[in-house]
N, C-alpha and C positions, 0 to 999 in steps of 0.2 A: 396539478396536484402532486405529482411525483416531483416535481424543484423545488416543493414546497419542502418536502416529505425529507428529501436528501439537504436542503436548505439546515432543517431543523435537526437533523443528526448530526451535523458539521457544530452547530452551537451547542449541542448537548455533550460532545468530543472534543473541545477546542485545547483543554488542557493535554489531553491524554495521547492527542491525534499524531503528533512530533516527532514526540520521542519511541511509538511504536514502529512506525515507518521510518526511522532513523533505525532502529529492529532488522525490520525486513533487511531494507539494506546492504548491513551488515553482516547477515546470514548470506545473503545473496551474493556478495563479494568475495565471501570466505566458501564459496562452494558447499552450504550447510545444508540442512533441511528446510526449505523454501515452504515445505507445505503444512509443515509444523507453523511457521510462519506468520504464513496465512493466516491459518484457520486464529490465533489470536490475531492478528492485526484487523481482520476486518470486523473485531467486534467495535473498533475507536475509527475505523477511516473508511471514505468510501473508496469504490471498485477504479473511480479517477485519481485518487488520489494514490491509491497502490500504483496503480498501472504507472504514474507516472513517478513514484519516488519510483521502481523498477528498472524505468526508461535513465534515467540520472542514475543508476547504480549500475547498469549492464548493458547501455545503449539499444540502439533498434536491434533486433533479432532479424538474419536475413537468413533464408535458406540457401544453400548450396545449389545450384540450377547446374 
């Protein structure tokens, strides 16, 4: 139910999805407000598709050990 559910948000966002996460991005590259971001992007994209324009804009996050 829930791949259905995120299935059907992805076609009901397919125009708007893009260019938000093209957004993020962009914030994220320029050191900006990330969480301003957010909070609009994930009204167009889901939580995989952030994470992973995130991964493409800032690579993996590795701690300091």
């Amino acid at each position: 139910m829930q791949i259905k559910s995120v299935e059907k948000f992805h076609q009901q966002h397919t125009n708007e999805t893009e260019q938000h996460l093209k957004n993020l991005q962009a914030i994220a590259m320029q050191r900006g407000n990330t969480f301003k971001g957010l909070m609009n992007t994930v009204k167009y994209a889901s939580l995989g598709q952030i994470s992973h324009a995130l991964y493409v804009a800032g690579g993996e996050y590795r701690r300091n050990m």
